[in-house]
C-alpha positions as CSV (number, residue, x, y, z in Angstrom):
1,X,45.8,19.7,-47.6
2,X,42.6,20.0,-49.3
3,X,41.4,22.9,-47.8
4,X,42.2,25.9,-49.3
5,X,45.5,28.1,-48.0
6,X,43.3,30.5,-46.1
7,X,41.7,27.7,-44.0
8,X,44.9,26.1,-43.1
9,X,46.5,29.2,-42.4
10,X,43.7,30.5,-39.8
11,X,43.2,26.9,-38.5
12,X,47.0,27.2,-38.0
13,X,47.3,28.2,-34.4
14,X,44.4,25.9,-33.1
15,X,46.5,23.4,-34.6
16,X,49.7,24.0,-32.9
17,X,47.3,24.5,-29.7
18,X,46.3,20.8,-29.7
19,X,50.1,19.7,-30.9
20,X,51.5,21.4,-27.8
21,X,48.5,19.6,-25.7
22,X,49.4,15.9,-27.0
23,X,52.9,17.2,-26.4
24,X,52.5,17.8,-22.9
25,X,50.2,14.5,-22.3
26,X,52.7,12.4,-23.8
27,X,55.9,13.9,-21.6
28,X,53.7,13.2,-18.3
29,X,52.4,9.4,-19.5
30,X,56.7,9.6,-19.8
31,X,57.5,10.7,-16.7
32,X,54.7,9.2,-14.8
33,X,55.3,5.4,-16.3
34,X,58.7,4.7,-14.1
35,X,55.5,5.3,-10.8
36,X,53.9,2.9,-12.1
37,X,53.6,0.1,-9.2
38,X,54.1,2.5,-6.2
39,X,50.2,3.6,-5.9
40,X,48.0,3.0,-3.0
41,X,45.2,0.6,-3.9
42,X,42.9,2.0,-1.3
43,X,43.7,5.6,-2.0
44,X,42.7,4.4,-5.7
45,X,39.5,3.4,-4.8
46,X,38.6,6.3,-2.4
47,X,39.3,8.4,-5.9
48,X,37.5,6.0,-7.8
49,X,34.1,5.9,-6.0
50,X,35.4,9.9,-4.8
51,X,34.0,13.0,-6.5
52,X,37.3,14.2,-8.1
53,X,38.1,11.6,-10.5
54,X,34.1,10.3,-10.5
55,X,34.8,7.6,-11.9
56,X,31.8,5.6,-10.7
57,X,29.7,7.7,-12.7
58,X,30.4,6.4,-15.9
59,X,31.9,2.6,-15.2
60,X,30.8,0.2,-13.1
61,X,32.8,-2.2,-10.4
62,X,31.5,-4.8,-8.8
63,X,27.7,-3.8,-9.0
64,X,28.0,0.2,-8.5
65,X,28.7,2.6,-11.1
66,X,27.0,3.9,-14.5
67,X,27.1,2.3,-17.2
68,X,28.0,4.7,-19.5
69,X,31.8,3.1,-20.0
70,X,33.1,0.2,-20.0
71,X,32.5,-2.4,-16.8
72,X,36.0,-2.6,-15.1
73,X,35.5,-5.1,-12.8
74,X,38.0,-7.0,-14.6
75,X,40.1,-4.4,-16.0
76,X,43.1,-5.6,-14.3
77,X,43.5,-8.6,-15.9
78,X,43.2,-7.6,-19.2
79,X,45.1,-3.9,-19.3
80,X,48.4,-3.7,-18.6
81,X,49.4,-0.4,-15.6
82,X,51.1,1.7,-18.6
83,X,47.6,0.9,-20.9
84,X,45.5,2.6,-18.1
85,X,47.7,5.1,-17.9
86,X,47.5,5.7,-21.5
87,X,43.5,5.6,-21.0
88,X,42.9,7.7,-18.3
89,X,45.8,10.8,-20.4
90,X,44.7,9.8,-23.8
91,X,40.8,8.4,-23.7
92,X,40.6,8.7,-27.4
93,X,43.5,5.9,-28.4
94,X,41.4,3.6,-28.4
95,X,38.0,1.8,-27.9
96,X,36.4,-0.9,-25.9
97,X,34.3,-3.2,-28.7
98,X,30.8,-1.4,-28.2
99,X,31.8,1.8,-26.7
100,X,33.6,3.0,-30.0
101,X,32.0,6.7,-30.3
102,X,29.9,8.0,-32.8
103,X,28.3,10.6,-34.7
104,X,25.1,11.1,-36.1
105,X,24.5,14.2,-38.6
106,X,20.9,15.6,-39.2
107,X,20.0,18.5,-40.7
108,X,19.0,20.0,-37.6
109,X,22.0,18.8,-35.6
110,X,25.2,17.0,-35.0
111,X,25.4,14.2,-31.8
112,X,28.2,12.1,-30.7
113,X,27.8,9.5,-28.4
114,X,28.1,5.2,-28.0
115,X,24.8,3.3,-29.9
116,X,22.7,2.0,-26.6
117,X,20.0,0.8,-29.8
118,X,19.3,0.7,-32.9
119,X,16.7,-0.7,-35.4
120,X,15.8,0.1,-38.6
121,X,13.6,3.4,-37.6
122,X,15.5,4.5,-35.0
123,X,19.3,5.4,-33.3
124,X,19.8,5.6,-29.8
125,X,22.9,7.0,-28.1
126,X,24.4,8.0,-25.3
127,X,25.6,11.0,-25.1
128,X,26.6,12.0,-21.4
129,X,25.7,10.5,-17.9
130,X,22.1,9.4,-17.9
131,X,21.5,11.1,-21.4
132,X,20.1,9.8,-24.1
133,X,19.2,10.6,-27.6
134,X,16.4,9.5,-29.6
135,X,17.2,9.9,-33.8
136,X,14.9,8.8,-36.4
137,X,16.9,7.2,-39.3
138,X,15.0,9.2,-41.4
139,X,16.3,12.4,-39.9
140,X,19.9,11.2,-40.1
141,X,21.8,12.6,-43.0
142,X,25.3,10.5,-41.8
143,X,26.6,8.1,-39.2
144,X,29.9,7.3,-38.8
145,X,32.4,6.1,-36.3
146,X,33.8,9.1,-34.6
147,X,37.6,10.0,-33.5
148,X,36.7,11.6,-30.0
149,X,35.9,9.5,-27.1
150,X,32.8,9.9,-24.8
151,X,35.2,9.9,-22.2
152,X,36.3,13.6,-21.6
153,X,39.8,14.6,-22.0
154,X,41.9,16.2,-19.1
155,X,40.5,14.0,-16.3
156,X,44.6,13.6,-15.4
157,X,45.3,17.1,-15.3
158,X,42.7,17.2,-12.2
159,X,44.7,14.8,-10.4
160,X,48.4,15.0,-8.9
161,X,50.7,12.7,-9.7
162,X,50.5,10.8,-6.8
163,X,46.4,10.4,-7.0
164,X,46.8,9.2,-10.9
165,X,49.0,6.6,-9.9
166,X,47.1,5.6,-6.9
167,X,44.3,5.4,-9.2
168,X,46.0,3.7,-11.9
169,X,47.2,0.8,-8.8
170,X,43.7,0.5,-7.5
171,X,42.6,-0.4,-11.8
172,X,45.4,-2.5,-12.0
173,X,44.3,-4.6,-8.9
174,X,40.5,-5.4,-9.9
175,X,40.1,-9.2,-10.7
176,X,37.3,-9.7,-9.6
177,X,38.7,-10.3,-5.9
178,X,35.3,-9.3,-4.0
179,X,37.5,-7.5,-1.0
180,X,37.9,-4.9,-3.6
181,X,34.8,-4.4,-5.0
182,X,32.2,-2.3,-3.4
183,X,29.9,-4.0,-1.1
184,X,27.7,-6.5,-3.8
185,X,24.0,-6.8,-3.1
186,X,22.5,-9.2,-2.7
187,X,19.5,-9.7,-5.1
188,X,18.4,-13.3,-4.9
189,X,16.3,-12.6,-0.9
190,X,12.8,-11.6,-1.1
């Protein structure tokens, strides 16, 4: 609304674009929620630790994965099957305390990403899988928490129903139970 009419009226059809997107995310979190509870908890993993859903690259379980996201070794106690859901369809809902997204303005650029550091010469964020960014405070003319996750959108619409629910069932089931965690090192032999 305080844009002028010109703005609003060329933005217009980007804006019904990402209306009918939410649109169609909400209606298959809808349809989707009464599977809930029918997924395959080893099927789950295989997509977890797999290369379609790549999950493992940005969260860690047990002691593999990035760490990028979140840890989800415990995810199943805390998070609810529908809140997964929710997080895998719409990764921008919400934020884990220190993972909330954001972005840096310099003259010469604009980055988003989660603060790995920070001191009072310097920013450092993470802004993809094993990508860093170094920012002088002196460079930076804003920073401010930002709306859009690090997480990418769409990961669901890569997955059939079936494998988001398995995937959903194998999140759901971590508690820390080490028969379904990745094999743990162990780090205390010479």
């Amino acid at each position: 609304s305080s844009f002028p009419p010109s703005v609003a009226t060329t933005a217009a059809p980007l804006r019904a674009q990402v209306e009918a997107e939410n649109a169609a995310r909400v209606e298959r979190l809808l349809a989707l929620e009464p599977l809930l509870g029918t997924g395959d908890v080893g099927r789950g993993r295989r997509l977890y630790f797999g290369d379609v859903a790549n999950c493992h690259t940005c969260h860690t379980v047990g002691e593999e994965g990035g760490l990028l996201g979140p840890d989800l070794t415990t995810i199943g106690t805390v998070r609810s099957a529908h809140d997964l859901l929710e997080a895998i369809i719409f990764p921008s809902a919400s934020f884990v305390p220190g993972y909330e997204p954001y972005r840096v303005d310099t003259e010469e650029d604009i980055f988003s990403g989660n603060i790995l550091a920070q001191d009072e010469e310097t920013v450092t964020l993470a802004t993809g899988v094993n990508a860093e960014t170094l920012i002088s405070r002196s460079e930076i003319l804003s920073m401010q928490p930002h709306t859009v996750s690090i997480m990418p959108e769409g990961l669901d619409a890569a997955l059939t129903e079936t494998e988001l629910i398995d995937l959903v069932t194998f999140l759901q089931s971590l508690n820390d139970e080490h028969w379904l965690l990745p094999e743990r090192r162990d780090t205390a032999q010479p």
